[in-house]
N, CA, C and O atoms as a GROMACS GRO file, in nm:
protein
  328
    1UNK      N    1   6.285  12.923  15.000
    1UNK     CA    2   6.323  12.840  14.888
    1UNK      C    3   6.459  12.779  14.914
    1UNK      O    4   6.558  12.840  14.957
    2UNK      N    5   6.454  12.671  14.888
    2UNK     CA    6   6.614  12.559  14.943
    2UNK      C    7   6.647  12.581  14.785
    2UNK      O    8   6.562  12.599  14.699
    3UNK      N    9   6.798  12.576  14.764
    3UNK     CA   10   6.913  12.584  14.666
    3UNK      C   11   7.022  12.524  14.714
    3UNK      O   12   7.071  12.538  14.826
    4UNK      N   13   7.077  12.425  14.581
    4UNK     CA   14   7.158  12.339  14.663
    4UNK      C   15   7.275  12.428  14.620
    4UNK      O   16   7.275  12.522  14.541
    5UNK      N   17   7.372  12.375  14.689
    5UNK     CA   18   7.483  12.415  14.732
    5UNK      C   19   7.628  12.302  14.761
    5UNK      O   20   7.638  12.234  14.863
    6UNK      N   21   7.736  12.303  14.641
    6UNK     CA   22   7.775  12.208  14.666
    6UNK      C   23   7.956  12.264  14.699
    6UNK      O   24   8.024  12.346  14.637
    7UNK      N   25   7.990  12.174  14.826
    7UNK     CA   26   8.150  12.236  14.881
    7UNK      C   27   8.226  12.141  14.873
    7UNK      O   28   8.181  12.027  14.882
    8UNK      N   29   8.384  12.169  14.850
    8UNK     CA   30   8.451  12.049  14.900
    8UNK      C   31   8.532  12.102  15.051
    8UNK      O   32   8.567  12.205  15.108
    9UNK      N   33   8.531  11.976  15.065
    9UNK     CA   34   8.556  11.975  15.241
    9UNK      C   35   8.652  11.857  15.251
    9UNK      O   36   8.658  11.775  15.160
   10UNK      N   37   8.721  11.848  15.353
   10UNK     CA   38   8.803  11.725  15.413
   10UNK      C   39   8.714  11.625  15.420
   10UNK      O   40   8.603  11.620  15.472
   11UNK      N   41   8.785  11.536  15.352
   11UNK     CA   42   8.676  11.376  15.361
   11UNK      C   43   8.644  11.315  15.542
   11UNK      O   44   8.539  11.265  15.582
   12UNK      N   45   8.736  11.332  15.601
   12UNK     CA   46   8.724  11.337  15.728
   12UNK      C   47   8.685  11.405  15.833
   12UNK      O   48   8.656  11.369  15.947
   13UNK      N   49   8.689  11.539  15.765
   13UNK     CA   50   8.558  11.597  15.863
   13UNK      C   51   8.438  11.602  15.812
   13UNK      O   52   8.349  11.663  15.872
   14UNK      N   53   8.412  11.529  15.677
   14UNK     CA   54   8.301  11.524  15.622
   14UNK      C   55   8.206  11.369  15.721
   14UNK      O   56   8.088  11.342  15.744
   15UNK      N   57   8.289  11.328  15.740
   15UNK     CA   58   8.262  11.151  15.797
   15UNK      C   59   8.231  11.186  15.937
   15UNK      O   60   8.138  11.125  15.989
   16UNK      N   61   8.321  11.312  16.034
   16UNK     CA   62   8.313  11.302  16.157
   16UNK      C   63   8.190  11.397  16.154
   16UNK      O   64   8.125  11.412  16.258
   17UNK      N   65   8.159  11.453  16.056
   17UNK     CA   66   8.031  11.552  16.052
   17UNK      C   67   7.928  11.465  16.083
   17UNK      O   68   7.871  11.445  16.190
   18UNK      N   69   7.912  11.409  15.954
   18UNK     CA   70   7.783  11.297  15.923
   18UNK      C   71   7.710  11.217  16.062
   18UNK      O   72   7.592  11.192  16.086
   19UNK      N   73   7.862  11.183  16.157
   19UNK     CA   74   7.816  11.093  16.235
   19UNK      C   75   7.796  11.207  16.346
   19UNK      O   76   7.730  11.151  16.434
   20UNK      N   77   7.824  11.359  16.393
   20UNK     CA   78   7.780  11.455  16.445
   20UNK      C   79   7.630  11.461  16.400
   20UNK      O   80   7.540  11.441  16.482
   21UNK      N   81   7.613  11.483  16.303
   21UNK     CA   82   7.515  11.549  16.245
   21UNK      C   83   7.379  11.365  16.318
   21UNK      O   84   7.301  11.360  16.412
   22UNK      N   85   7.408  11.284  16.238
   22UNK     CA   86   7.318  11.144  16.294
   22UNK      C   87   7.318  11.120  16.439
   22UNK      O   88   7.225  11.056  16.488
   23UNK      N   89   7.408  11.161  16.509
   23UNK     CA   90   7.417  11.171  16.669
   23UNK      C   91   7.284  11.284  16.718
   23UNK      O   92   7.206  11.261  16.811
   24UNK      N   93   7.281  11.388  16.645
   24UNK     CA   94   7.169  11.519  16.685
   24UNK      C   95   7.044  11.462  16.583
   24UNK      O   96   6.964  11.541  16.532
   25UNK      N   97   7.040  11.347  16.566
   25UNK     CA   98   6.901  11.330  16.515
   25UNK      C   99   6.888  11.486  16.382
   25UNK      O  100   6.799  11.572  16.383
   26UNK      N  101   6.976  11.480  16.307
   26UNK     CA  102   6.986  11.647  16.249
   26UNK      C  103   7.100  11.581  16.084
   26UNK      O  104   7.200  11.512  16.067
   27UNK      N  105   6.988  11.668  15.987
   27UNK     CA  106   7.098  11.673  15.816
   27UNK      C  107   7.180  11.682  15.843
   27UNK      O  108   7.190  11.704  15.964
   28UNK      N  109   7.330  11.676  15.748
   28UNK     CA  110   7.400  11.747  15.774
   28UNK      C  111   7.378  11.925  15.687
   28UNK      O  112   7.427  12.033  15.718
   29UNK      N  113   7.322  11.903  15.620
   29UNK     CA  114   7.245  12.023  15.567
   29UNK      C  115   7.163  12.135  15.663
   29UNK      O  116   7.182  12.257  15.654
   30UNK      N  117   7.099  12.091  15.726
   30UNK     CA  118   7.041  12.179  15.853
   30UNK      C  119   7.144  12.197  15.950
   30UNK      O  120   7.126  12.306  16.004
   31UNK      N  121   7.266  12.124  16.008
   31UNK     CA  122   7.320  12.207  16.033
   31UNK      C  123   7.446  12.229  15.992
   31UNK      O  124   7.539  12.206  16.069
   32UNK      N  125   7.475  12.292  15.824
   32UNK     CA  126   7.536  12.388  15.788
   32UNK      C  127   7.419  12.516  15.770
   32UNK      O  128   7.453  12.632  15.794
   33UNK      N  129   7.351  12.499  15.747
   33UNK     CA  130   7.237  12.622  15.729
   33UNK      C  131   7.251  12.674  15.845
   33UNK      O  132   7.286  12.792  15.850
   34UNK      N  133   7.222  12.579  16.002
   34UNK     CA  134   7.215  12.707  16.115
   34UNK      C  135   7.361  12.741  16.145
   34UNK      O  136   7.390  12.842  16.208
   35UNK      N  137   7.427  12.678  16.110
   35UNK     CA  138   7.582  12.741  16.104
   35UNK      C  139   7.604  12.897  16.020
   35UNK      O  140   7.655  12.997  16.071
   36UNK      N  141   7.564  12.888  15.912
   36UNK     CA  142   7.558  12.983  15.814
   36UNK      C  143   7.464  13.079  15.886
   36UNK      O  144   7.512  13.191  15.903
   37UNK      N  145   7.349  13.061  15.929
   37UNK     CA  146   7.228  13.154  16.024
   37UNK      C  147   7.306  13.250  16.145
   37UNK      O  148   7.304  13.369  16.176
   38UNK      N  149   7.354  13.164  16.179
   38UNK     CA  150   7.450  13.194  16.310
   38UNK      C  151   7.549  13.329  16.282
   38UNK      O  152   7.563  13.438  16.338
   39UNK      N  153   7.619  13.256  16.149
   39UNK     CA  154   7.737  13.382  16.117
   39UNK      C  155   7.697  13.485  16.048
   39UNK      O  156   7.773  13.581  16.031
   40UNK      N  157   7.569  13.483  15.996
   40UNK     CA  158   7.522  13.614  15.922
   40UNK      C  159   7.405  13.713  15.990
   40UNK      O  160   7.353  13.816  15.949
   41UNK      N  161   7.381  13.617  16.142
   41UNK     CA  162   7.274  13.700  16.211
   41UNK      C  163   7.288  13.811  16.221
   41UNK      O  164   7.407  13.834  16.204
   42UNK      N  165   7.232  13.903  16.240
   42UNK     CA  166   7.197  14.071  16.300
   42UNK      C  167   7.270  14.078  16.441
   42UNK      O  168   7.320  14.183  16.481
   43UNK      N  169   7.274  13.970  16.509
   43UNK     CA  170   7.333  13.986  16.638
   43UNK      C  171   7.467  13.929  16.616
   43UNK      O  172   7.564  13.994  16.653
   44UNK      N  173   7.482  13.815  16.562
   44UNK     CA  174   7.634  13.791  16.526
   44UNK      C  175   7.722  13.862  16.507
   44UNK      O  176   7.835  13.844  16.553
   45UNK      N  177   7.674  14.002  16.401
   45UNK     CA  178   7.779  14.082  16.305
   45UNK      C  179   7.789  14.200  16.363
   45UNK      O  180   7.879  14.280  16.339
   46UNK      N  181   7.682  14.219  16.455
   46UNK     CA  182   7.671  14.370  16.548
   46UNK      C  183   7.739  14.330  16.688
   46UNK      O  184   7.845  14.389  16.708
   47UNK      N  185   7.700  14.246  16.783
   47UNK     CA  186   7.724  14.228  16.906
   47UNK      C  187   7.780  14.086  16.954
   47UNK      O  188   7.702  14.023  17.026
   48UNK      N  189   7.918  14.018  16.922
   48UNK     CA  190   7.943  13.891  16.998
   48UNK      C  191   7.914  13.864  17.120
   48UNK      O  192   7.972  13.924  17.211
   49UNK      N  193   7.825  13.775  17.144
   49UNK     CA  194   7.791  13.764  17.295
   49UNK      C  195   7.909  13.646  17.407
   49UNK      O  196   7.927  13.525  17.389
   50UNK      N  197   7.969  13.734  17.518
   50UNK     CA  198   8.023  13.699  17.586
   50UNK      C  199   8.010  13.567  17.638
   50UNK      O  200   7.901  13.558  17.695
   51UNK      N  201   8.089  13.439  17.646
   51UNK     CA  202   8.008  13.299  17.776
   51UNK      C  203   8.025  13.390  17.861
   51UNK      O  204   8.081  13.499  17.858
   52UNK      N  205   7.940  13.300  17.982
   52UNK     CA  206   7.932  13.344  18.093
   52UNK      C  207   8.089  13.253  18.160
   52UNK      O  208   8.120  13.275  18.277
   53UNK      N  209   8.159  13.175  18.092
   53UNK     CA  210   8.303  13.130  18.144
   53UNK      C  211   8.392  13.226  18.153
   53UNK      O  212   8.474  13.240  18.243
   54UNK      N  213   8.369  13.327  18.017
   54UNK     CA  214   8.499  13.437  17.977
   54UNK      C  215   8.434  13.546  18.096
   54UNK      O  216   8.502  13.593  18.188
   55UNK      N  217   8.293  13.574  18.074
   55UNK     CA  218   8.249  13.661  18.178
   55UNK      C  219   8.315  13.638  18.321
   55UNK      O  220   8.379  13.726  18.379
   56UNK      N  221   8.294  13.518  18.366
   56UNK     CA  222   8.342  13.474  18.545
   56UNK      C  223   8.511  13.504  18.517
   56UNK      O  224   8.555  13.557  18.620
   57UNK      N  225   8.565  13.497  18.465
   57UNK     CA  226   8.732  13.525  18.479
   57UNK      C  227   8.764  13.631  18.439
   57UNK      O  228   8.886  13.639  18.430
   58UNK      N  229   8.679  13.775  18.391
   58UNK     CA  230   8.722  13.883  18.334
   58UNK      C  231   8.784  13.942  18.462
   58UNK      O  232   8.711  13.929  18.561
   59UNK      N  233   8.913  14.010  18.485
   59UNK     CA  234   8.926  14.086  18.601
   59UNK      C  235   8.912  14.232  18.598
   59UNK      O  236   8.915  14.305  18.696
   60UNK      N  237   8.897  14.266  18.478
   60UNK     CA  238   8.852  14.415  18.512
   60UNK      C  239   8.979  14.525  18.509
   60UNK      O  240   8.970  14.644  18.539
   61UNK      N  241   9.101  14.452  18.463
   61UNK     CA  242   9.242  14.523  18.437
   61UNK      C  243   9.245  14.572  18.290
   61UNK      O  244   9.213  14.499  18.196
   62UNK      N  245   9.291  14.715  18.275
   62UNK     CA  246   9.314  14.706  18.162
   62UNK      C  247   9.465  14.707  18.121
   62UNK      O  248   9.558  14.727  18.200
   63UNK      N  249   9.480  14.678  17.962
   63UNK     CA  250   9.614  14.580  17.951
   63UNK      C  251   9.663  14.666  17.821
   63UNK      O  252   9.605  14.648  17.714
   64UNK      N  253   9.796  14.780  17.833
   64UNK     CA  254   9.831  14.829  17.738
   64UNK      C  255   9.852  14.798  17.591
   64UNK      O  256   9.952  14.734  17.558
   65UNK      N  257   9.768  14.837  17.502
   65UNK     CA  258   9.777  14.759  17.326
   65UNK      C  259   9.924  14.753  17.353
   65UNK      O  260   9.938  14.633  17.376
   66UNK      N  261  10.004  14.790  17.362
   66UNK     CA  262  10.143  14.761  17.325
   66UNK      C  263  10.224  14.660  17.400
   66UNK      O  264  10.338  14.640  17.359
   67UNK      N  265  10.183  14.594  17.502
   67UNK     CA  266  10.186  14.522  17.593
   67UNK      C  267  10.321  14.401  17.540
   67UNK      O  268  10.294  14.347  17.432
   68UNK      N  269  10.400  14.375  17.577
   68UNK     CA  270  10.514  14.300  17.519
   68UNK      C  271  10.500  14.158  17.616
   68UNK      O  272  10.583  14.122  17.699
   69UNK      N  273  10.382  14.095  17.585
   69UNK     CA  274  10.348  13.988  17.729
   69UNK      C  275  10.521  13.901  17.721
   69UNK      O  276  10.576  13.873  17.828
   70UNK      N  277  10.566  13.880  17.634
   70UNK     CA  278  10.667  13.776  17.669
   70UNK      C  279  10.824  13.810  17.754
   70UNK      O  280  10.895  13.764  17.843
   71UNK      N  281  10.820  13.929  17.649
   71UNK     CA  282  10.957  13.998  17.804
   71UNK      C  283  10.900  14.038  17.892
   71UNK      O  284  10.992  14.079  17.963
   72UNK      N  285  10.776  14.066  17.961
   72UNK     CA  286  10.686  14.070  18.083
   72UNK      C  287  10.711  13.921  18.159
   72UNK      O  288  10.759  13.913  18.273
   73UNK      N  289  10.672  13.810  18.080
   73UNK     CA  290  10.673  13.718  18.156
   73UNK      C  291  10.819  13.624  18.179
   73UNK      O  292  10.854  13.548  18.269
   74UNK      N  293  10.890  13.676  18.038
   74UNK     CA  294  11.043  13.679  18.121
   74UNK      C  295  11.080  13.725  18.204
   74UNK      O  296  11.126  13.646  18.286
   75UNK      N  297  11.089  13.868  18.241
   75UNK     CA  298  11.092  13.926  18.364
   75UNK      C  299  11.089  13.874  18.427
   75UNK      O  300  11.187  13.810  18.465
   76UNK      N  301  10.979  13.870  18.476
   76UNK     CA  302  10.878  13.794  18.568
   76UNK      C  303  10.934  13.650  18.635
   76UNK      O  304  10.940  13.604  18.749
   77UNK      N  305  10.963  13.613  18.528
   77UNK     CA  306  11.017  13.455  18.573
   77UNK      C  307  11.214  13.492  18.584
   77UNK      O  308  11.266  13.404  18.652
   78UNK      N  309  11.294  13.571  18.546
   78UNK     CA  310  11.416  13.616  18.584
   78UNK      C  311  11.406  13.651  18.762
   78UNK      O  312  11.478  13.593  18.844
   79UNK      N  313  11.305  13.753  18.797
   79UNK     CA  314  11.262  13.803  18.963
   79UNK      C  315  11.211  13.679  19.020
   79UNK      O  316  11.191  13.691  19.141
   80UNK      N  317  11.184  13.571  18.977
   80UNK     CA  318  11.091  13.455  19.037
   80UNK      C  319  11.182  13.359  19.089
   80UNK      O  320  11.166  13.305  19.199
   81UNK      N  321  11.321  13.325  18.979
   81UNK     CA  322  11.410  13.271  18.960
   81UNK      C  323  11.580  13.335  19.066
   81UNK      O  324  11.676  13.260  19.078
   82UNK      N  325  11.579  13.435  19.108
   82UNK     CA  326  11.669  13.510  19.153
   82UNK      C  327  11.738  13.390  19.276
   82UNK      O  328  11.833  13.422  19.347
   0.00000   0.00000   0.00000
């Protein structure tokens, strides 16, 4: 059963939608629905699936939660700089 559903949104991404949405031969209604499908799936909310982009660059280091990357990469660039 369809129920409408009414949002406000930026008039301009409402416009750059429309012409997204007429580019995919596609509502813009169908796709906020598979948008909405997407974020409430069974697999969405249990398991984010990796790209295979983030996959090819994972190195396999692990990286202390406490990790202070920016005085690391000061460091880093102080020894680089010497």
């Amino acid at each position: 059963m369809d129920t409408k559903l009414t949002l406000k949104l930026n008039q301009k991404i409402i416009e750059k939608a429309k012409i997204y949405a007429s580019n995919k031969n596609m509502s813009l209604s169908r796709i906020v629905e598979s948008y909405l499908q997407s974020l409430t799936s069974e697999k969405s909310r249990n398991e984010l699936e990796i790209s295979p982009f983030v996959k090819s660059i994972a190195t396999g280091v692990k990286m202390p939660v406490d990790l202070d990357y920016k005085k690391e990469y000061s460091d880093y660039l102080m020894e680089k700089h010497k």
